[in-house]
Biotite code that builds the C-alpha atoms (Angstrom):
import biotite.structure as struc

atoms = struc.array([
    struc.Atom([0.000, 0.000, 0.000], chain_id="A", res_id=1, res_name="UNK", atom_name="CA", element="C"),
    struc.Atom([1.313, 3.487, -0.841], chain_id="A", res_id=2, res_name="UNK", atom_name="CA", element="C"),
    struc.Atom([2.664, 5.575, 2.249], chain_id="A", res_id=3, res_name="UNK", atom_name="CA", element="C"),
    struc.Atom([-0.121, 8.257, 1.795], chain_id="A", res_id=4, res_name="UNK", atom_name="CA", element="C"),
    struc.Atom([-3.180, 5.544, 2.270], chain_id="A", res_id=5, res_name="UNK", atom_name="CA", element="C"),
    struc.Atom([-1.204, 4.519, 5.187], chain_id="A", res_id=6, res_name="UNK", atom_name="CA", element="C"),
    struc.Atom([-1.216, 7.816, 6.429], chain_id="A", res_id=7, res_name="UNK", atom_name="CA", element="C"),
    struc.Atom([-4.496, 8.605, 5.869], chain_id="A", res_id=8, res_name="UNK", atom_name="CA", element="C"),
    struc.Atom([-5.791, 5.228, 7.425], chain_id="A", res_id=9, res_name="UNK", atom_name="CA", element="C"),
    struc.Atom([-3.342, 6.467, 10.584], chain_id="A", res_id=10, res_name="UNK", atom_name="CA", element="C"),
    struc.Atom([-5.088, 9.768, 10.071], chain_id="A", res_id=11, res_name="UNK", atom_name="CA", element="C"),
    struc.Atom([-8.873, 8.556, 10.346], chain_id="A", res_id=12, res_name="UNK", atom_name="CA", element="C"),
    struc.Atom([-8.044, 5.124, 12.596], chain_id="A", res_id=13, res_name="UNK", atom_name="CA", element="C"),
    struc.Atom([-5.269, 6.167, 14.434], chain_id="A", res_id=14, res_name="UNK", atom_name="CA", element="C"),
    struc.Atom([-7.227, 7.260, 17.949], chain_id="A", res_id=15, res_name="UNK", atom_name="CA", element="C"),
    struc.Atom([-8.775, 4.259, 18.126], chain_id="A", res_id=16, res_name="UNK", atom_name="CA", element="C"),
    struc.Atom([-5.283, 1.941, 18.927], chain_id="A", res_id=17, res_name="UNK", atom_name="CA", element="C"),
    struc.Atom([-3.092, 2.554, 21.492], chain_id="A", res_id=18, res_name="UNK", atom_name="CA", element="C"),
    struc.Atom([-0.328, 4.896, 21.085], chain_id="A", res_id=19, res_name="UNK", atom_name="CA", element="C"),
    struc.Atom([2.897, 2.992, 21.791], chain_id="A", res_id=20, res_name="UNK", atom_name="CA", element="C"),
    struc.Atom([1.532, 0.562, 19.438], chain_id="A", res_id=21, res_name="UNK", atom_name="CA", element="C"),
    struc.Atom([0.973, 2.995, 16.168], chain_id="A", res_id=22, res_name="UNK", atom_name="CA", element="C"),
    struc.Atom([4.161, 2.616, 14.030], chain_id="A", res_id=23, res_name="UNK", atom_name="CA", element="C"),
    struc.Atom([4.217, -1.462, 14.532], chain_id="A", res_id=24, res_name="UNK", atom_name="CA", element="C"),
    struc.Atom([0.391, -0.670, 12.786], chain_id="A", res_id=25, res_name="UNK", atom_name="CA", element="C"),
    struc.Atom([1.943, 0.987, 10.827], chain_id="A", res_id=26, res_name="UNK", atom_name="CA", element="C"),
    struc.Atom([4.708, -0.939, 9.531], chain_id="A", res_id=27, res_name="UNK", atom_name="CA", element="C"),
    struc.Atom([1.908, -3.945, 9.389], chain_id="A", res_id=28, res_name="UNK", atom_name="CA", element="C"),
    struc.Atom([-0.356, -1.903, 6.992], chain_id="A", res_id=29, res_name="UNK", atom_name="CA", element="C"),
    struc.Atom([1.816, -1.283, 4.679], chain_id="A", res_id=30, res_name="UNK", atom_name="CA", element="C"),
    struc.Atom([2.476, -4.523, 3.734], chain_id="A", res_id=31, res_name="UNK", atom_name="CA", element="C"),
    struc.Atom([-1.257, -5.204, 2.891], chain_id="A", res_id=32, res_name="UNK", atom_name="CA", element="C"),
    struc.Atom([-3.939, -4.285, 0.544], chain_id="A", res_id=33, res_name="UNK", atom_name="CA", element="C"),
    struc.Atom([-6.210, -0.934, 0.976], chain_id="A", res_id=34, res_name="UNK", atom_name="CA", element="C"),
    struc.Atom([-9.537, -2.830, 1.209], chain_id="A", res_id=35, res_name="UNK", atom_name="CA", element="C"),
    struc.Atom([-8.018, -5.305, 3.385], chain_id="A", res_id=36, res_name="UNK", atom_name="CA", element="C"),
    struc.Atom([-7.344, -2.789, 5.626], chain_id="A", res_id=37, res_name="UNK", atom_name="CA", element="C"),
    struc.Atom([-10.171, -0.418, 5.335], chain_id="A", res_id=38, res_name="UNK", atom_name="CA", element="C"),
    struc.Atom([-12.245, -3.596, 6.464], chain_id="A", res_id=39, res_name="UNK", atom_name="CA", element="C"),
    struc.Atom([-10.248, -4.432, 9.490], chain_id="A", res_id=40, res_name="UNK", atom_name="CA", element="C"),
    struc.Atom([-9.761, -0.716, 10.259], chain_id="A", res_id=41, res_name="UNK", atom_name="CA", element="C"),
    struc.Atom([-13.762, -0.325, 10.275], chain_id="A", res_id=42, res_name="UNK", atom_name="CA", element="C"),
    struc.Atom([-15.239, -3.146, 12.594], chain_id="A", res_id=43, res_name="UNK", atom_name="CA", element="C"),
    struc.Atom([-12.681, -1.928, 15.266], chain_id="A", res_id=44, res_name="UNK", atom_name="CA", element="C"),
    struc.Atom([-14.185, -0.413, 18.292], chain_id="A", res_id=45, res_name="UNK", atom_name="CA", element="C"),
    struc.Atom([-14.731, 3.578, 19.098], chain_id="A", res_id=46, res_name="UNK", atom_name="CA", element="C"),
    struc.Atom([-13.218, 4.438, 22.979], chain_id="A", res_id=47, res_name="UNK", atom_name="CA", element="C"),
    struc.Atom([-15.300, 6.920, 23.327], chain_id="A", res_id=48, res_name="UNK", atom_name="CA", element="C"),
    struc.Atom([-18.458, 4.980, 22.792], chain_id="A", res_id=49, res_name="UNK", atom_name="CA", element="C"),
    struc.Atom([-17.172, 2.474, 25.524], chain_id="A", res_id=50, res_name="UNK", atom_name="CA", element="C"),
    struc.Atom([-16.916, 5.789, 27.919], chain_id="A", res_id=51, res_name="UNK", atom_name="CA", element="C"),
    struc.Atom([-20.185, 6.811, 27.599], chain_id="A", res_id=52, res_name="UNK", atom_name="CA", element="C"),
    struc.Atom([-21.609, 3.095, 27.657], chain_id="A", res_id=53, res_name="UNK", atom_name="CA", element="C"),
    struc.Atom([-19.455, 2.800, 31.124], chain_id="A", res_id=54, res_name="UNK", atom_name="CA", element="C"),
    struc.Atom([-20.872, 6.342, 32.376], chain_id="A", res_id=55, res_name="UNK", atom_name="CA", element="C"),
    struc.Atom([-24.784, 5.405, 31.689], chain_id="A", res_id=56, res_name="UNK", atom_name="CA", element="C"),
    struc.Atom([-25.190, 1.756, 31.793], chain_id="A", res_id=57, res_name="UNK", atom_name="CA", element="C"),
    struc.Atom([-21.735, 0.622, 32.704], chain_id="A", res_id=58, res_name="UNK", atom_name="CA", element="C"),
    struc.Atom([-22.829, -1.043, 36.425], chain_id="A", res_id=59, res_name="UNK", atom_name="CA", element="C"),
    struc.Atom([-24.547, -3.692, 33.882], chain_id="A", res_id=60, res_name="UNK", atom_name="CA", element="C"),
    struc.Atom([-21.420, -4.736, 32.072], chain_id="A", res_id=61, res_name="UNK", atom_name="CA", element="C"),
    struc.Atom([-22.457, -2.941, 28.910], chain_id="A", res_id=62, res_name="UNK", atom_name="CA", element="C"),
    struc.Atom([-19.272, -1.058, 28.470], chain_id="A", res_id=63, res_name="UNK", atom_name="CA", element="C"),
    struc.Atom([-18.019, -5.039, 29.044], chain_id="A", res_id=64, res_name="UNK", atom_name="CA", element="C"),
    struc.Atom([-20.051, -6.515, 26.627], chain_id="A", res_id=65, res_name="UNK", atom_name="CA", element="C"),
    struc.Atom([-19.182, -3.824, 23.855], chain_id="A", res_id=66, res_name="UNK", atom_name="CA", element="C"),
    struc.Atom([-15.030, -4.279, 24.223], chain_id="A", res_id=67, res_name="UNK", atom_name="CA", element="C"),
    struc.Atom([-15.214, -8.107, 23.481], chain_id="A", res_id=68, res_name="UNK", atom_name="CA", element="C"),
    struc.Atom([-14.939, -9.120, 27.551], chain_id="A", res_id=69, res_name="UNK", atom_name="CA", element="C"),
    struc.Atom([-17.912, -11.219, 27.491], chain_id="A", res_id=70, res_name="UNK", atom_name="CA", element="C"),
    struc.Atom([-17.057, -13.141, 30.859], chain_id="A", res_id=71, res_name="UNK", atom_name="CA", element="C"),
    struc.Atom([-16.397, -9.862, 33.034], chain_id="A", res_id=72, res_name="UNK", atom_name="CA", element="C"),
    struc.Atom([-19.200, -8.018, 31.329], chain_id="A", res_id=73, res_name="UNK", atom_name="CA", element="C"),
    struc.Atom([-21.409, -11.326, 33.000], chain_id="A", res_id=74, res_name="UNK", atom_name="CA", element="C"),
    struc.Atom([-19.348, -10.999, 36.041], chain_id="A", res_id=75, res_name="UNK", atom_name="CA", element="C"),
    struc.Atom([-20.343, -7.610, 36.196], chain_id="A", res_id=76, res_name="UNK", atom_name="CA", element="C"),
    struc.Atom([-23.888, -7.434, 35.536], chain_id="A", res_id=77, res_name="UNK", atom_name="CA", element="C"),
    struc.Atom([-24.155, -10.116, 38.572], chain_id="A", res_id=78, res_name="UNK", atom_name="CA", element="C"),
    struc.Atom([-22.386, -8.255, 41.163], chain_id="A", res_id=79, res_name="UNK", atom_name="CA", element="C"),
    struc.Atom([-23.847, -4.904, 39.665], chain_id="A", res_id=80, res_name="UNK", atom_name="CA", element="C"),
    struc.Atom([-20.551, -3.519, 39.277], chain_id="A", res_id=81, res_name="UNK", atom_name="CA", element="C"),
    struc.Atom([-19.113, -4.750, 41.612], chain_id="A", res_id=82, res_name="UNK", atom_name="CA", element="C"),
    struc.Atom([-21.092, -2.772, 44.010], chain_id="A", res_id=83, res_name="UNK", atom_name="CA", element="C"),
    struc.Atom([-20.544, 0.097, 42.106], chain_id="A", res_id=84, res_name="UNK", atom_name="CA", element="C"),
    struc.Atom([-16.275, 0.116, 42.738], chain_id="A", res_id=85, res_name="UNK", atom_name="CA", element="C"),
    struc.Atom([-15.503, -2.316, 39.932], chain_id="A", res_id=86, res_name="UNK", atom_name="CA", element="C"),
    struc.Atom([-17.651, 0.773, 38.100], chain_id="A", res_id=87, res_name="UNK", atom_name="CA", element="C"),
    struc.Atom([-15.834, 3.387, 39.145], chain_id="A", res_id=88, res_name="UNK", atom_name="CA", element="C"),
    struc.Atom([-12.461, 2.023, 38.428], chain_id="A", res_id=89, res_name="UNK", atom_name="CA", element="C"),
    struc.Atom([-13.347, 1.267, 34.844], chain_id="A", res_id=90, res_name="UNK", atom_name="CA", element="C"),
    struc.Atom([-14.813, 4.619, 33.913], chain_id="A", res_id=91, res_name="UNK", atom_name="CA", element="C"),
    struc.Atom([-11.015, 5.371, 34.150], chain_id="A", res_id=92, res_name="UNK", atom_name="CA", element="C"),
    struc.Atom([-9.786, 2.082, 32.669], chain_id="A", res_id=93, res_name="UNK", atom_name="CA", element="C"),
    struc.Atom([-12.215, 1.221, 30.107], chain_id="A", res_id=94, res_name="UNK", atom_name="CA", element="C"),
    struc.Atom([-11.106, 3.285, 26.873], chain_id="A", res_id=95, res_name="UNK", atom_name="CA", element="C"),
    struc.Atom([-7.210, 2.274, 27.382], chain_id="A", res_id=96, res_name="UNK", atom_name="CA", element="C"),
    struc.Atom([-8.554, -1.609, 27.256], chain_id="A", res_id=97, res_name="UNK", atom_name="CA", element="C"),
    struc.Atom([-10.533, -0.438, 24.381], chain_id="A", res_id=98, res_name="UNK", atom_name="CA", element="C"),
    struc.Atom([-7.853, 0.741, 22.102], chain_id="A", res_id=99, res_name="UNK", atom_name="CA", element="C"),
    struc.Atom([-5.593, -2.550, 23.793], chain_id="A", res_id=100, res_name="UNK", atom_name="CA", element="C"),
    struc.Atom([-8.299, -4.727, 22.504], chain_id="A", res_id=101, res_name="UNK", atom_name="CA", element="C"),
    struc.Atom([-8.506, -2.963, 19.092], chain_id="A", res_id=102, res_name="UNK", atom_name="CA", element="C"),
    struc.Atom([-4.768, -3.597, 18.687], chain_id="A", res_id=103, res_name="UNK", atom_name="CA", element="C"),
    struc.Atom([-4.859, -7.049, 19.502], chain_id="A", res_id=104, res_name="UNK", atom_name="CA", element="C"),
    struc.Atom([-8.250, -7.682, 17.092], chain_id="A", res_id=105, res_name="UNK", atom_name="CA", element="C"),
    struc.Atom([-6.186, -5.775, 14.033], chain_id="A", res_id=106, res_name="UNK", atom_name="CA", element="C"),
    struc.Atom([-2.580, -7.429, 14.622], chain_id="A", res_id=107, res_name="UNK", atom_name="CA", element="C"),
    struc.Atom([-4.760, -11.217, 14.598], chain_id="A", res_id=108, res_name="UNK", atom_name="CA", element="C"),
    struc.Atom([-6.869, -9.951, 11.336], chain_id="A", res_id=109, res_name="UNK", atom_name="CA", element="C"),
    struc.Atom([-3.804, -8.145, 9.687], chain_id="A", res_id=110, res_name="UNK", atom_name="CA", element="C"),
])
């Protein structure tokens, strides 16, 4: 792929991956196709989405459910959060395991 899709994939996709982890993406999609990527690029997940999941309905696992973390989202939405502190602690952590799950769903696909 030419270095200015790359960039402008980095551009548009680039917030949703963590940051130590951009130029190994990078390096990784340019060795593959546009559409290839455009399609792997596109079903990841938006942090900020997760965030606001985790501030409204995040005591139910939602925000859980959403990332990929089916077990803890059940685990979750049985101890309701936790009793709320398991909720409060991922309002903090939930869009950095976000962007760590995105990574780790684009370096398997890629």
């Amino acid at each position: 792929m030419e270095q200015n899709q790359v960039n402008q994939l980095m551009a548009m996709y680039g917030s949703k991956l963590p940051f130590e982890h951009l130029q190994s993406v990078k390096r990784k999609l340019e060795t593959v196709d546009y559409d290839t990527a455009v399609v792997c690029l596109s079903q990841l997940k938006d942090p900020t989405i997760s965030l606001i999941l985790s501030l409204l309905i995040g005591a139910y696992g939602v925000d859980r459910f959403y990332v990929g973390d089916i077990g803890l989202g059940v685990v979750k939405l049985l101890t309701c959060g936790g009793a709320g502190i398991w909720w409060i602690i991922d309002l903090f952590l939930i869009m950095d395991t976000t962007r760590q799950r995105n990574f780790e769903k684009l370096m398997f696909m890629l």
